[in-house]
C-alpha positions as CSV (number, residue, x, y, z in Angstrom):
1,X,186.2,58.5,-24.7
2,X,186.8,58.8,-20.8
3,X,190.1,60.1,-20.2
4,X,192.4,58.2,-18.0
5,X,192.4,60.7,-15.4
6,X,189.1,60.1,-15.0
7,X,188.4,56.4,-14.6
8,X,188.0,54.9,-10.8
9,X,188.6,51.7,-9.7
10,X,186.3,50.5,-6.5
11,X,186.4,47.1,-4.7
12,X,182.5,45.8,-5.5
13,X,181.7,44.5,-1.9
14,X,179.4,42.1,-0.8
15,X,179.9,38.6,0.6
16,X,183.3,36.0,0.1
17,X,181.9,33.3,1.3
18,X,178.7,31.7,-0.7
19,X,177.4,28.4,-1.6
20,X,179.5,28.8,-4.9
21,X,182.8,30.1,-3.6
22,X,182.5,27.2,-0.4
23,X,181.6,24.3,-3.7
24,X,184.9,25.8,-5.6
25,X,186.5,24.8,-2.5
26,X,185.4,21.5,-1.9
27,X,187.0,21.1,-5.3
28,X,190.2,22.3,-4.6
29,X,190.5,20.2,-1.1
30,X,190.2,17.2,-3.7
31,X,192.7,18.2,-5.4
32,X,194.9,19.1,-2.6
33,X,194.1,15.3,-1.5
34,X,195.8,14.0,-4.7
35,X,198.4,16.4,-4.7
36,X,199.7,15.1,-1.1
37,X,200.3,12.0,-2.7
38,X,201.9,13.2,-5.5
39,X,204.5,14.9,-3.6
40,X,204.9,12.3,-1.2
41,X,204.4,9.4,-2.9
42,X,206.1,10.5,-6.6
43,X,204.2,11.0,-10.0
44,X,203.1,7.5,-10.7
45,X,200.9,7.3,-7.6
46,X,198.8,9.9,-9.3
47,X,199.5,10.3,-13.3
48,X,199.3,8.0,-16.2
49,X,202.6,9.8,-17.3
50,X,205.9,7.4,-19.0
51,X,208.6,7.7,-20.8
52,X,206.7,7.8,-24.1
53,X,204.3,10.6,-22.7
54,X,206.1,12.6,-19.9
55,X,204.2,15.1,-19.8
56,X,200.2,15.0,-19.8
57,X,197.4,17.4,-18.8
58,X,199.4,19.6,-16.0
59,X,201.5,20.7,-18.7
60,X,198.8,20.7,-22.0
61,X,196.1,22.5,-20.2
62,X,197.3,24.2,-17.0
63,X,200.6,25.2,-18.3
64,X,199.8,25.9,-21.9
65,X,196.1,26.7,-22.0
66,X,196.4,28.4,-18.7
67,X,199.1,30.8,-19.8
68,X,197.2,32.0,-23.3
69,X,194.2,32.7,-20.7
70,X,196.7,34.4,-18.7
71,X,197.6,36.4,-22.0
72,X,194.7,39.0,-21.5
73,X,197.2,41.4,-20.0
74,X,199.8,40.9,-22.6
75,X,197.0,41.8,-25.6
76,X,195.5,44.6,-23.6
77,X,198.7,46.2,-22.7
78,X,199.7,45.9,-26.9
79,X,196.3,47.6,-28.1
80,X,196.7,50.2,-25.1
81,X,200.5,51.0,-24.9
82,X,202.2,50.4,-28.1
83,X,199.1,51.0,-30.5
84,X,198.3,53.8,-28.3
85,X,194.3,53.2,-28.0
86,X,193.8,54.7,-24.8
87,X,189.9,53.6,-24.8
88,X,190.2,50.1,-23.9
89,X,192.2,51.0,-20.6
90,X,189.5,50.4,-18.5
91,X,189.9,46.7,-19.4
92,X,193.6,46.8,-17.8
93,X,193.7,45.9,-14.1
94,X,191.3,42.7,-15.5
95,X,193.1,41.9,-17.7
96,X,196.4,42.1,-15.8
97,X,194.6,40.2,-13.2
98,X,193.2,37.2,-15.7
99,X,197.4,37.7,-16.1
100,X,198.6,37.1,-13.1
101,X,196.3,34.3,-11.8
102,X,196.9,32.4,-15.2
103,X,200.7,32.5,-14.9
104,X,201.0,32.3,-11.7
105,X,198.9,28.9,-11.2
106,X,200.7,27.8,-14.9
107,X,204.4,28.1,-12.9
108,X,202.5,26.0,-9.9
109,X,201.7,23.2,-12.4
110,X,205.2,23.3,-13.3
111,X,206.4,22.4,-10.2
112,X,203.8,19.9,-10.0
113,X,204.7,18.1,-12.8
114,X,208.5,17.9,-12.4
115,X,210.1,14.8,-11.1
116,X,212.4,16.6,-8.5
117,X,210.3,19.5,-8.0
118,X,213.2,19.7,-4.5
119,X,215.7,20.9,-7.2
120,X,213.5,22.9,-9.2
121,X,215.5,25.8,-8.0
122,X,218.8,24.6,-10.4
123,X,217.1,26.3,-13.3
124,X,217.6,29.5,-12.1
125,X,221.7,28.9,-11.1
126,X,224.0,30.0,-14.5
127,X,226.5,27.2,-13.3
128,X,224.2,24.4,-13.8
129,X,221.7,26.3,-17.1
130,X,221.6,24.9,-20.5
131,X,221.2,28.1,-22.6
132,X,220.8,26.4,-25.6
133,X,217.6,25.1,-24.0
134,X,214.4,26.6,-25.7
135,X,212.8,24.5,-22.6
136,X,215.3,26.8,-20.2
137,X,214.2,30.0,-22.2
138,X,210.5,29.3,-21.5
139,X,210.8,28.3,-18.0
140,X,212.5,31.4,-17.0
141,X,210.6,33.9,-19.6
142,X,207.7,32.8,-17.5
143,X,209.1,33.0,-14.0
144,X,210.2,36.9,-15.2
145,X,207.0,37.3,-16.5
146,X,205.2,36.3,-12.8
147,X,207.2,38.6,-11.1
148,X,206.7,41.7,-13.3
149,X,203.0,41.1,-13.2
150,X,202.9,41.4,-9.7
151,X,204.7,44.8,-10.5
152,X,202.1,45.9,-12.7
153,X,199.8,44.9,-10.5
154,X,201.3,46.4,-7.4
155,X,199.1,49.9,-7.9
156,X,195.7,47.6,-7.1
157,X,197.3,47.2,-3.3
158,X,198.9,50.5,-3.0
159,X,195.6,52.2,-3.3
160,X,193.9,49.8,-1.5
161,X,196.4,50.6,1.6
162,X,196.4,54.2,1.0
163,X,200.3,54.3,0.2
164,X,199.6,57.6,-2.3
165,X,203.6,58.4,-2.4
166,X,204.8,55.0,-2.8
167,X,202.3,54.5,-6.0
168,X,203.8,57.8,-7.4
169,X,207.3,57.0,-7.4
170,X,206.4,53.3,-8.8
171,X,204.7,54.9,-12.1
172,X,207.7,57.1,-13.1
173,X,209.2,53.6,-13.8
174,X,206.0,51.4,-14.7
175,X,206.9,51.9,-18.0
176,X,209.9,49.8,-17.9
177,X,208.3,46.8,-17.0
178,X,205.3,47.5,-19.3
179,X,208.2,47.0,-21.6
180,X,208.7,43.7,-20.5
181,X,205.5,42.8,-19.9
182,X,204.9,43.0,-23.2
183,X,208.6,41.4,-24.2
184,X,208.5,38.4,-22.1
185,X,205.0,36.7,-23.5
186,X,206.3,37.4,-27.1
187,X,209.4,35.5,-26.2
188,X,207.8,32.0,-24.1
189,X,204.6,32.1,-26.3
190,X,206.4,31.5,-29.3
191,X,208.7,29.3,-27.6
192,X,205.8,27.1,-26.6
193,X,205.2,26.5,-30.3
194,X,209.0,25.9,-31.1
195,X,209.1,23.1,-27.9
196,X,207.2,21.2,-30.8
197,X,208.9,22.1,-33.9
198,X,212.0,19.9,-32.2
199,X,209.6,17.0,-31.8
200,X,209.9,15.9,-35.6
201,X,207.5,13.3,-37.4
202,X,206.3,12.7,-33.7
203,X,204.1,15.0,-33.8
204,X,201.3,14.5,-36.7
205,X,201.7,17.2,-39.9
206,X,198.8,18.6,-39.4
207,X,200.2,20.4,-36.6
208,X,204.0,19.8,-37.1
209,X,205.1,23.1,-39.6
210,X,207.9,25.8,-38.8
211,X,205.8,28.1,-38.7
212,X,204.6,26.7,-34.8
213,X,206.3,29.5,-33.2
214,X,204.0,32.3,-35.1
215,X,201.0,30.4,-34.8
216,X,201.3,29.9,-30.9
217,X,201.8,33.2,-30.2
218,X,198.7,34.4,-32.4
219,X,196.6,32.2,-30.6
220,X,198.2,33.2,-27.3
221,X,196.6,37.0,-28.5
222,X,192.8,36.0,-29.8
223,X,192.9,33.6,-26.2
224,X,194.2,36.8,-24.3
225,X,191.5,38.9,-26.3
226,X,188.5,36.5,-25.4
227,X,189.2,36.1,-22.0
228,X,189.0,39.6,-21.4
229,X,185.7,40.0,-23.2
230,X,184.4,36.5,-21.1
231,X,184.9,37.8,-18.1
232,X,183.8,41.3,-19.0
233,X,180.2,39.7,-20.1
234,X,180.4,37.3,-16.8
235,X,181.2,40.3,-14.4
236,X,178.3,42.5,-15.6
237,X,175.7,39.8,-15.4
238,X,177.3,38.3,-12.1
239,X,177.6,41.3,-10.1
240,X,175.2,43.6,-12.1
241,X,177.2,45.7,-13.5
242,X,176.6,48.3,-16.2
243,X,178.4,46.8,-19.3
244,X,180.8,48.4,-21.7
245,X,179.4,47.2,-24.5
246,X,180.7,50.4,-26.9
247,X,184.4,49.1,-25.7
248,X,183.8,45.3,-26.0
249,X,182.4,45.9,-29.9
250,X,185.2,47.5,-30.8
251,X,187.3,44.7,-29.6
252,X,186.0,42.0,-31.1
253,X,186.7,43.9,-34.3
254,X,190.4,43.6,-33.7
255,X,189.7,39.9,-32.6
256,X,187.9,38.9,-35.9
257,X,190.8,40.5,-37.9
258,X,193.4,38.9,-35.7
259,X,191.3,35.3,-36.2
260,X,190.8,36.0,-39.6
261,X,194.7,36.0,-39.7
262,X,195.5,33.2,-37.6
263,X,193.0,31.0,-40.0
264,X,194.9,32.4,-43.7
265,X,198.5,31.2,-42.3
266,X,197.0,27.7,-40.5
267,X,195.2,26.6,-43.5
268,X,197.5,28.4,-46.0
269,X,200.3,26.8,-44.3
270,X,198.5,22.7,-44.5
271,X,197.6,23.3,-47.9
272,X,201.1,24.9,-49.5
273,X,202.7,22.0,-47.8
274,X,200.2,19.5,-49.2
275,X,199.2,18.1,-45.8
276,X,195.8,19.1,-46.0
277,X,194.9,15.1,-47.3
278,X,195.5,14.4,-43.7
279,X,192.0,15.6,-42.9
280,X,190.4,13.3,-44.7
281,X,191.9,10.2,-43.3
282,X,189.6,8.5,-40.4
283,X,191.2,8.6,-37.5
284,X,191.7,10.6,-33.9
285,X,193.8,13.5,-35.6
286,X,191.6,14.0,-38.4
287,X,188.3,14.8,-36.2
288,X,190.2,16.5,-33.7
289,X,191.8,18.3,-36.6
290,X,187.8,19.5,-37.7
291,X,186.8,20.6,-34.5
292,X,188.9,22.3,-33.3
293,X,188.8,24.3,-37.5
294,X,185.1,24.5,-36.8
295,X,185.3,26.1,-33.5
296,X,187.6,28.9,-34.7
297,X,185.2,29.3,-38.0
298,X,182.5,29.6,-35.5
299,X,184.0,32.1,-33.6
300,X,185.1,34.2,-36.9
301,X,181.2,34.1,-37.9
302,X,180.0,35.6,-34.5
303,X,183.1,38.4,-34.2
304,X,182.6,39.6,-37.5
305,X,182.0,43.1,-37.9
306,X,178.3,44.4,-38.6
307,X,176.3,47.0,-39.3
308,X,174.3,46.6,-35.9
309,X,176.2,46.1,-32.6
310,X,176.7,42.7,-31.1
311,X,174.4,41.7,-28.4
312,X,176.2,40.6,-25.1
313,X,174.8,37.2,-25.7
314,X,176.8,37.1,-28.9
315,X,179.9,38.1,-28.2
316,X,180.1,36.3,-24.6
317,X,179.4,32.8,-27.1
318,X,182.2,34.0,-29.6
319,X,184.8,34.8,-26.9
320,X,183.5,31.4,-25.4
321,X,184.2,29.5,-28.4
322,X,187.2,31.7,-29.4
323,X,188.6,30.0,-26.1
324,X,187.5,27.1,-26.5
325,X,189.2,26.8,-30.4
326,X,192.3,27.9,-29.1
327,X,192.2,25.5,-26.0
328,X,191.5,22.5,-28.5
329,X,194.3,23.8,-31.1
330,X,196.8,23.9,-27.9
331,X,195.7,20.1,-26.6
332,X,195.7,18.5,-29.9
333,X,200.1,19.8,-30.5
334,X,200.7,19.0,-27.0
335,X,199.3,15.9,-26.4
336,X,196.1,14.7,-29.4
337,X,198.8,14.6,-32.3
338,X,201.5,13.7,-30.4
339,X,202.7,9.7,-31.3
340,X,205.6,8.9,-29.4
341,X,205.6,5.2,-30.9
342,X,204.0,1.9,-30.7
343,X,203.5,0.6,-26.9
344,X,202.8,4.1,-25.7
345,X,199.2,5.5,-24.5
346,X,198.0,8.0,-22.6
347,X,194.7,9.1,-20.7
348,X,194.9,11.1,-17.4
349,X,193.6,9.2,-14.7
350,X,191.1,11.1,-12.2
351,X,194.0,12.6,-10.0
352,X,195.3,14.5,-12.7
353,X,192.2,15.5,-13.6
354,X,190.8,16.7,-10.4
355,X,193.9,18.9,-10.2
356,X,193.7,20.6,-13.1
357,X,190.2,21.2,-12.4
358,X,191.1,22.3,-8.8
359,X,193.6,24.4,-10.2
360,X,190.9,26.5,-12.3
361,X,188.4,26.1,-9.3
362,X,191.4,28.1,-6.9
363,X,191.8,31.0,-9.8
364,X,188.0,31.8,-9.8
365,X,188.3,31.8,-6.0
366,X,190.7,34.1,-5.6
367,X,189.5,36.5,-8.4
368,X,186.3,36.9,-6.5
369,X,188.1,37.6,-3.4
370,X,190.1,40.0,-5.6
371,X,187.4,42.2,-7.3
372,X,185.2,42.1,-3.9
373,X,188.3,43.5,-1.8
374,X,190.5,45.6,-4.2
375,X,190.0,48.2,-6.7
376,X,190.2,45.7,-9.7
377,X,187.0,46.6,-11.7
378,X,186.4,49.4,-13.6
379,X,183.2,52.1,-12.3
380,X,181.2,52.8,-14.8
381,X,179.7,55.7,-14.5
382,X,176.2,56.2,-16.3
383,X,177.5,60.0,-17.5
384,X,180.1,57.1,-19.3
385,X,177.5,55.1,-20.7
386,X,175.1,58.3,-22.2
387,X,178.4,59.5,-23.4
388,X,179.0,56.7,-25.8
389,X,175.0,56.0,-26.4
390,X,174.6,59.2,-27.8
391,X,177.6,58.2,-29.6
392,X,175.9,54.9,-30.8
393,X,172.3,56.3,-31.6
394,X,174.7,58.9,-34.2
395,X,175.9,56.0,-36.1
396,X,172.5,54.8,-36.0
397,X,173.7,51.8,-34.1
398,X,172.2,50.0,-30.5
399,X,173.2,51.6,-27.2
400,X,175.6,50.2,-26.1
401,X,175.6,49.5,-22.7
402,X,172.9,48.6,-20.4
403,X,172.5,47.2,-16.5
404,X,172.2,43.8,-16.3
């Protein structure tokens, strides 16, 4: 294993501005289009959103899918600092950056999506908080959680500006908010889960159980988990990069066990509480309820260990459906199984659409600007990758990492 000392981080060069990065942001002038009139114009000039659906895709998928995909840092930081496996380090300043894009444009759709975003500010004044909020606990566990990623992240610009003395000083107390960082998802993940726990027999029993919290925040980990191995896979064949394959095996170990978990308490859970019947009932919930069970099987088929090492082909498909199982388990609580009553319906019209997809479009700008300009990315060295395929060949296993 390379030491810690001894990994670099390097900015990857080459050009911002291409035919993809200018098409992303096409996509995010459209959306900035329908945003203008959603500030000026209120919510209804845009959304499909009511009084039996207030909230719609800017909270389902940007706020709750976008913050498990911003959970990379949060599962890295767990395997790296408090189970002390020092090899997967190189997958920190990624994953802290997946992190703080994924949060950061979550707390924007926030502010989107409230009514009187001109006194979103009262959340933060004691005087006017309802602490026995869970709503209030998440809201502010995530605006903590923003600013001590940009903490943790901090060391990316202070080498990038040369300011030696002034990254020093911040690492004798990095530890502190690693602490939090680690505290602060824990807290809002599973309160994402308990938001619906209040909802009662509106929300369909094959979602509705107590045990919301726990589930929410293990598919917060196997999202955070995947995304790092999804982009590791997309880097390497996007910008060429040797891959880590030795590291990226060994993670999706931990990620099958982890799935393999989630799966025992979801099912376990429907079938102790004799819910399970729901399944079989034709309806929305019921094939909603099978894909997304088939797409986490799926993804628990491709991540399970073997006795030969995973192709990069495989694992980038199981972290792709891995994501997408999690994403489909997240949509169908917050908005698929949710039955407010009779007279309510909801389908996002194309504005909210287009900003949610302008939204994404912005994050994958700025993480190319990001790894092209600052030292984000890992170098691996090929000394690294004989190290390791030595390693391999012992075990009489592939190599285990190659240039794309």
């Amino acid at each position: 294993m390379a030491k810690q000392s001894d990994q670099v981080h390097a900015p990857l060069g080459g050009p911002i501005f291409t035919p993809m990065f200018f098409g992303l942001g096409i996509l995010v002038l459209v959306a900035g289009f329908f945003l203008f009139n959603r500030f000026f114009f209120g919510l209804a000039s845009v959304t499909n959103l009511s009084d039996g659906y207030p909230w719609g895709i800017w909270i389902a998928i940007d706020l709750v899918v976008g913050t498990a995909l911003g959970c990379a840092g949060y599962a890295i930081a767990l395997l790296v600092y408090i189970l002390n496996r020092g090899e997967y380090h190189p997958l920190v300043r990624p994953a802290l950056l997946a992190s703080l894009f994924g949060y950061a444009l979550g707390g924007a759709a926030v502010m989107i999506d409230l009514g009187r975003y001109w006194q979103g500010y009262n959340m933060f004044l004691p005087w006017l908080s309802q602490y026995n909020s869970v709503m209030l606990e998440t809201a502010l566990c995530i605006a903590a959680y923003i600013t001590v990623l940009m903490i943790e992240f901090s060391p990316v610009f202070l080498e990038r500006l040369g300011m030696k003395n002034v990254r020093r000083k911040l690492d004798r107390v990095l530890f502190i908010f690693i602490g939090l960082g680690i505290l602060l998802p824990t807290m809002h993940q599973s309160s994402m889960g308990t938001i619906l726990v209040i909802l009662g027999h509106q929300l369909s029993a094959l979602w509705q159980t107590q045990l919301l919290p726990l589930l929410f925040l293990s598919s917060a980990l196997f999202m955070g988990f995947a995304i790092v191995v999804f982009e590791a896979v997309l880097s390497s064949v996007g910008f060429r990069r040797p891959m880590e394959a030795y590291i990226l095996n060994k993670l999706s170990t931990v990620m099958a066990w982890l799935l393999l978990g989630y799966l025992v308490l979801r099912l376990g859970d429907l079938i102790f509480r004799g819910d399970i019947v729901l399944a079989f009932d034709l309806g929305v919930d019921a094939v909603m309820f099978w894909i997304e069970t088939v797409l986490h099987v799926i993804a628990l088929v491709l991540l399970w260990p073997r006795k030969e090492r995973a192709s990069p082909r495989r694992m980038f498909v199981a972290a792709s459906t891995m994501l997408a199982a999690g994403t489909v388990y997240r949509i169908n609580c917050y908005l698929i199984g949710y039955h407010p009553g009779d007279g309510w319906s909801y389908f996002p019209t194309v504005g909210e659409i287009m900003v949610t997809v302008g939204i994404f479009s912005l994050e994958v700008m700025l993480y190319l600007v990001f790894v092209k300009k600052l030292p984000v990315l890992h170098t691996v060295e090929r000394a690294y990758i004989e190290e390791h395929a030595a390693e391999a060949r012992d075990q009489g296993s592939a190599p285990v990492g190659h240039a794309t």
